[in-house]
Phi, psi and omega in degrees: 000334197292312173331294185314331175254356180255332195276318204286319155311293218278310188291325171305304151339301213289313191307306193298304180287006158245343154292324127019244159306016194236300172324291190327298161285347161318287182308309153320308180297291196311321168335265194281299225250347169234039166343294177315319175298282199276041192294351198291007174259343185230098218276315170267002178095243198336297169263163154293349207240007178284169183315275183356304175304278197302306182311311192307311166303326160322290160276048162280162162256326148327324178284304199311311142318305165311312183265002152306273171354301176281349162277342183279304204305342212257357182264329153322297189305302181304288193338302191299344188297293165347266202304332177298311169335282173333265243278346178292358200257007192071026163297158132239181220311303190303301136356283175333297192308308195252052133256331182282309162304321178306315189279325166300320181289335155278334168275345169289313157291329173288323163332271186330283183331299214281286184292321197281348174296316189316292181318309188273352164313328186303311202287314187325128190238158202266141186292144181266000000 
């Protein structure tokens, strides 16, 4: 029973961090790819992908925030996606155990990785 209620916690996550990622990259698109429309993001003006732009986004705290956010979601989802594939192939529970364990330890290293880049983009200064 216990399997069971941790899994249903886990697919609940799954719903949630992919609807998420679904905000998220909404947003992302209206940002970058529809620049013209939404310019209050680019501050020196022309493309979204100019230096200026992409740093001014860099150091927001706001940005910064969305985008840890958007790492935890999309990587929780993809992971959980994975292993459930994986698990559908019939291993077994001890296999199982240590595919559940593989994917936190790798998604928690990818995590890591991910916020200390974000976090040290912050450091970056805009070409004059």
């Amino acid at each position: 029973m216990r399997d069971m209620k941790s899994e249903v916690g886990y697919w609940t996550f799954f719903i949630i961090a992919g609807i998420v990622v679904f905000v998220l990259l909404f947003f992302h698109m209206m940002i970058i790819h529809m620049d013209q429309l939404l310019g209050i993001f680019n501050p020196a003006g022309g493309s979204a992908l100019d230096w200026k732009n992409v740093i001014y986004r860099s150091h927001s705290a706001f940005f910064t925030t969305i985008y840890i956010i958007l790492l935890a979601a999309a990587l929780y989802h993809g992971f959980y996606g994975l292993r459930t594939i994986l698990f559908e192939l019939g291993l077994k529970k001890r296999t199982q155990s240590l595919i559940t364990i593989a994917v936190w330890v790798i998604g928690i290293t990818l995590f890591s990785v991910g916020v200390f880049a974000n976090i040290a983009v912050q450091t970056v200064k805009a070409a004059v």
